[in-house]
N, C-alpha and C positions, 0 to 999 in steps of 0.2 A: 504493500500500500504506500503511496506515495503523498508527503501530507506539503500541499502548497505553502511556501511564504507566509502571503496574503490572507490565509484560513488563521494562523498564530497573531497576525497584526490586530486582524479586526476582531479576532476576541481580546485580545490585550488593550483595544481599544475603548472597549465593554468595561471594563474593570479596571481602566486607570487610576480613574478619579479616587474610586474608594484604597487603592493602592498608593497611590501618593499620599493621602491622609493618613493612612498606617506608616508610609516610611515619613515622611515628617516629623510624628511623634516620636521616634524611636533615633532620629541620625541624629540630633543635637545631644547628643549621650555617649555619642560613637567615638572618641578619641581615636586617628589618623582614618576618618570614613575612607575617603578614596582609596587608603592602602589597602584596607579592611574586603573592600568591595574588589579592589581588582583581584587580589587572592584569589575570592571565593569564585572569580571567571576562571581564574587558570584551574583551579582542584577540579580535575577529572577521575571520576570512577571505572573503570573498566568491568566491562559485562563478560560475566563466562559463560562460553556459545551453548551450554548444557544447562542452564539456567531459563533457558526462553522455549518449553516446555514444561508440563506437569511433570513437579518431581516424586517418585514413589519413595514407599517404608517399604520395609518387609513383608507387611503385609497387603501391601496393594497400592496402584496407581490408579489415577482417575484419569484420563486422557480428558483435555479439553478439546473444542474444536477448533479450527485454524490454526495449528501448532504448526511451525516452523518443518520442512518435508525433506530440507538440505540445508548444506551450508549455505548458500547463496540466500535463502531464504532467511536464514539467523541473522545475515549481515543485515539482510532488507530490515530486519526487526531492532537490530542495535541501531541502524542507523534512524529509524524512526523515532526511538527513546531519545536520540542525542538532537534530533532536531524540535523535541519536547523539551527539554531540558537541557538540550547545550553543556550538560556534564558528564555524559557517558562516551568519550572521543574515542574509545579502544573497545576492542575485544578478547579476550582471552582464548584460545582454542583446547581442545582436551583432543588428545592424540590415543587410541585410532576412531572415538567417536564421528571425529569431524574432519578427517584426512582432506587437504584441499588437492583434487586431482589436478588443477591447472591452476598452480601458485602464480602466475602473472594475475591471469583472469581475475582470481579472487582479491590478488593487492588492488587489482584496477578499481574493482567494484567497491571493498573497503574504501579508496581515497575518494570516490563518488560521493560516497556519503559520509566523509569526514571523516574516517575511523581510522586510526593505526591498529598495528596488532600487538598485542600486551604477551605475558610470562605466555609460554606453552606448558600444558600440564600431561603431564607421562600418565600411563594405565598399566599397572602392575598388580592391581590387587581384583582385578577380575579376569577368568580366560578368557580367549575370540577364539570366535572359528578358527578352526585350521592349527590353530598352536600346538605344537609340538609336546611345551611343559607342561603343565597345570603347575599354577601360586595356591595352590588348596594351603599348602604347607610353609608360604613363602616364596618370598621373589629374589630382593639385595641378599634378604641372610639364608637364605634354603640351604641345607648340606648337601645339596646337589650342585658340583661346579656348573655343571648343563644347565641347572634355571636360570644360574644364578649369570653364565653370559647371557641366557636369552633378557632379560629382563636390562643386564645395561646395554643389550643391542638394541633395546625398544628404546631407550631413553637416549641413543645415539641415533636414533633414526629421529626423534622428536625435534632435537633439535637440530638436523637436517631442514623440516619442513620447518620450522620457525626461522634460519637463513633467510630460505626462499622467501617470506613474507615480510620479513623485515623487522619483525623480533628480537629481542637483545636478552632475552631471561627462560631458563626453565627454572621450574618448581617441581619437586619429585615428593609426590607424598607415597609411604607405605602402611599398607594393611599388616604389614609383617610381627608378628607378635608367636605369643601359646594361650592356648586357653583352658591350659590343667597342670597342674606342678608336675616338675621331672620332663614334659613334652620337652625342654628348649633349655640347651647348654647357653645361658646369658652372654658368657662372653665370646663362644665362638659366635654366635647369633648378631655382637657387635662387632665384631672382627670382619666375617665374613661382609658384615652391610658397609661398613670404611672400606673393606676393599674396592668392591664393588660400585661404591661411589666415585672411590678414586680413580677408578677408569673412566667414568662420566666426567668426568670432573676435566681429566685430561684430553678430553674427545670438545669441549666447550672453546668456540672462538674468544678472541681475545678481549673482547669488547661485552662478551658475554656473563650475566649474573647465574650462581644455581641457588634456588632459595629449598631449602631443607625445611619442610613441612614436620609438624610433631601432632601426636593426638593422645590421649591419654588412655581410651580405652575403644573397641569396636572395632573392628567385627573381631578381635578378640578379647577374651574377659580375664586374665589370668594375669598376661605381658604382652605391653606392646615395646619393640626393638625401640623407636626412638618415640617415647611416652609423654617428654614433656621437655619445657626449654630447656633446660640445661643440658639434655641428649643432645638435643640437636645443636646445641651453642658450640658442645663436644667438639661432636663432627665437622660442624662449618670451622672451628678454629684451626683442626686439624688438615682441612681439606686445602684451603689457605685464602687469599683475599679476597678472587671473588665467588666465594661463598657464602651465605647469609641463613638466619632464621626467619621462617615463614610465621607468622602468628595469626591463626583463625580464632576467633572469639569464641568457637562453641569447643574448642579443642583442651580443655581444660575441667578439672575438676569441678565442683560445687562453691564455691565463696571462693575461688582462686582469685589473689591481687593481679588482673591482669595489665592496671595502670604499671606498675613496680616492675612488673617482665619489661613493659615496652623504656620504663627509662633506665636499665641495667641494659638490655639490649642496646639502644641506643650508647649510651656510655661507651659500649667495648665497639663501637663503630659495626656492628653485627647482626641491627636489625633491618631484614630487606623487605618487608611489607605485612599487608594484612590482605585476608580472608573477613568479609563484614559478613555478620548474621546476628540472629539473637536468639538466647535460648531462656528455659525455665530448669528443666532438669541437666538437661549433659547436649550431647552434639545436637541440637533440636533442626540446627539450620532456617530459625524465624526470621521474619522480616526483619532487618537492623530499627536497631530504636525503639522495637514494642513491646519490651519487658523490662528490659535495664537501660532507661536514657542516659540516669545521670551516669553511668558506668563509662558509655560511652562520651558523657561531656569528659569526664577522667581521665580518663585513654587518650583524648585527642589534647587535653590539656598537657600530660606530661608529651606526647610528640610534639605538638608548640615549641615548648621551654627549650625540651632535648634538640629539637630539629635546629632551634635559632641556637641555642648555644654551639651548635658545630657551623653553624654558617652554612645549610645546608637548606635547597629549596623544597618548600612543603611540596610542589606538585609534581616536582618531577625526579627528587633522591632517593624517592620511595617508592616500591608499588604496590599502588590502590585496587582492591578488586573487590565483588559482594561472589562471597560463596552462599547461595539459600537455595533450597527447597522448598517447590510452590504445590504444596499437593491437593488442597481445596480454594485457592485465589486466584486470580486470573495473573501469568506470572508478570506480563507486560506492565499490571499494574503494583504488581509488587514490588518490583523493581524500581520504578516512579516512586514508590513509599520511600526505599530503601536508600535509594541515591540521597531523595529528601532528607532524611534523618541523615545523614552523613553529612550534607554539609550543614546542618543548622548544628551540630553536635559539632563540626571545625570552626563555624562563625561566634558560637559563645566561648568557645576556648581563646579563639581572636580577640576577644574582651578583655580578659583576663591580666591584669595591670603586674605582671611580673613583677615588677620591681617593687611595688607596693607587697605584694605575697611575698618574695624576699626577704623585707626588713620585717614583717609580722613574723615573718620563722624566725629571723637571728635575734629577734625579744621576746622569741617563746610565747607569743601572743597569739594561741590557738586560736580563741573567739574571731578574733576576726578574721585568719586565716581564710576556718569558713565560712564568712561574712562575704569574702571575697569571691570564694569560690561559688558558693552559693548565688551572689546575687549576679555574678556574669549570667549563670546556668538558668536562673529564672526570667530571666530578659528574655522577651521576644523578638527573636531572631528572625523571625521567617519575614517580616520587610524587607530587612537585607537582602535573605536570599532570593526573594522575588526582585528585587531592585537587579542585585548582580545576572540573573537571567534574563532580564528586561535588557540588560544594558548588549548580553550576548546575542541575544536576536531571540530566546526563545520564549515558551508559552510563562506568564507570571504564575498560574496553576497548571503543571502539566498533568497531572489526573482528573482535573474538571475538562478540560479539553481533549483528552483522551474520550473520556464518556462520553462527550458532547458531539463526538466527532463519529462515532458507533464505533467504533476502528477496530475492536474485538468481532462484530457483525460482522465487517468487512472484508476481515482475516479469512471469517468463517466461508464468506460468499465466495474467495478467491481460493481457499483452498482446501475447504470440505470440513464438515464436519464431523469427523472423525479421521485426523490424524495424528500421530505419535511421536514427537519429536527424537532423538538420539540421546542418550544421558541417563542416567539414574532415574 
């Protein structure tokens, strides 16, 4: 579906009025506005192409209709999101879901609609047809030398097609664990997976990041090989500079400090991105922002401080992406929610009067500490971020104009109702 200019103008021109009257109130508050605002143009989030389908559980998918039927299709759909929102500029790929047969073709078609392509994400923790091993047992750490090339052959071939599109990052996450005491010798199980990385590692262009993904538990319940930051801080330390820790938000225990991971990471210059979701119990994979905001005002506050204290650029030293599963919401609109909270969760951290938080720390003057913290995070933001998309070209609501526009109907009329996209 192709969504005109002039469709986004004239409804922004609908809801100016009452939108200048919200940013009015709120910019005489904003201490450096224009800075604040151009930021929040550059912070783009990258969509992963497995994302824009219904995502399943274990026990079941829902397929929606008009789900994306190929990759060409995925792009049409990121690049729809990004001319809603002017914040979604990239795409993520998951290798062999979305293998692009004709890497020109699909760069072409991305730069059509504004996209780059973001991290490539390897597949080791399910079979495909045809494969030789089965990961039933493991993939990096298997005691089979045999998986254990097939598996960094897959992740030498990923980043093959990420080359060709113009990618600069893999991400490698594994399923690799035990799920019963005595299954799994711990440290050949590490040994084995450092090896195995270290050939990936060595097969990576010059120019290229690998970010070392960690989860604490699923799909096994017992051990997972690299379970949580400090495994994988391990191995990226190990492996050498450019390698990084991945941190997904559902990938952690229950009350895990996940603000303290992101400024220890940053600190050892170690942390190379985020995974956005949100959960309630463990890996939920929910919409970002709809269970824990302030969590995430905290997270994006310590990247703030961290990011400026190394003199490094919020948009582009890091990579941004939303990892969620859509299994009852329409994912297109999910997405929209998700980008949403993301950047109103970077814009009240943008508030945030450092230097002020500083001297209340070095007088031990908790009170107001979170006085401060607190009153960025209750400020309403979302002027801003409509101002900053207004200013991009795109919609000041990109979910009212989504709706308004039937565009999920539309999907539906162009490409059935009953299709299944590629992904979990």
């Amino acid at each position: 579906m192709q969504l005109e200019k002039y469709k986004i103008d004239e409804f922004n021109q609908e809801g100016l009025q009452e939108h200048k009257r919200k940013f009015d109130f709120v910019a005489p508050s904003v201490k450096n506005l224009e800075a604040v605002l151009q930021k929040l143009i550059d912070f783009q989030i990258a969509i992963p192409s497995w994302a824009l389908g219904t995502g399943g559980t274990r026990f079941g998918r829902f397929a929606g209709g008009g789900e994306p039927r190929s990759l060409e299709e995925k792009i049409e759909d990121v690049g729809l999101l990004h001319k809603l929102n002017q914040s979604s500029g990239a795409i993520s790929l998951h290798i062999p879901w979305d293998i692009p047969q004709n890497p020109n073709a699909i760069k072409a078609l991305a730069a059509q609609h504004g996209l780059r392509f973001d991290a490539v994400n390897s597949n080791t923790f399910q079979d495909q047809p045809g494969q030789q091993h089965s990961y039933k047992f493991g993939s990096l750490q298997h005691v089979d030398k045999a998986v254990r090339k097939q598996a960094v052959d897959h992740n030498i071939e990923v980043i093959r097609h990420g080359v060709e599109l113009g990618s600069e990052s893999l991400t490698v996450w594994l399923a690799d664990g035990s799920s019963f005491p005595g299954q799994l010798n711990f440290r050949k199980a590490f040994q084995n997976t450092l090896e195995s990385l270290q050939e990936i590692y060595a097969a990576l262009p010059d120019n290229w990041k690998v970010f070392v993904e960690y989860k604490a538990y699923e799909p096994n319940f017992y051990s997972t090989t690299i379970a949580d930051w400090g495994q994988s801080f391990n191995y990226v330390s190990k492996l050498g500079e450019k390698a990084y820790t991945l941190v997904d938000l559902g990938h952690h225990l229950p009350n895990a400090n996940i603000e303290q991971i992101v400024s220890l990471l940053l600190m050892e210059g170690k942390l190379g991105g985020f995974h956005f979701n949100d959960s309630k119990y463990g890996d939920d994979d929910l919409t970002v922002g709809s269970v824990k905001p302030y969590q995430l005002f905290l997270i994006f506050n310590e990247l703030v401080e961290g990011m400026d204290a190394r003199g490094m650029n919020h948009a582009t030293d890091l990579g941004w992406m939303i990892d969620a599963s859509h299994n009852i919401k329409d994912p297109l609109e999910d997405l929209l929610q998700s980008v949403e909270a993301i950047k109103i969760a970077y814009a009240q951290a943008l508030l945030v009067d450092q230097k002020e938080l500083e001297a209340a720390r070095q007088s031990n003057d908790v009170v107001k500490a979170q006085e401060i913290l607190q009153n960025a995070f209750r400020t309403d933001v979302r002027p801003l971020v409509a101002e900053a998309r207004l200013r991009a070209g795109a919609a000041l609501n990109p979910l009212q104009l989504f709706r308004q526009l039937n565009v999920r109907q539309s999907l539906v009329g162009e490409r059935g109702l009953k299709t299944v996209a590629t992904g979990l």
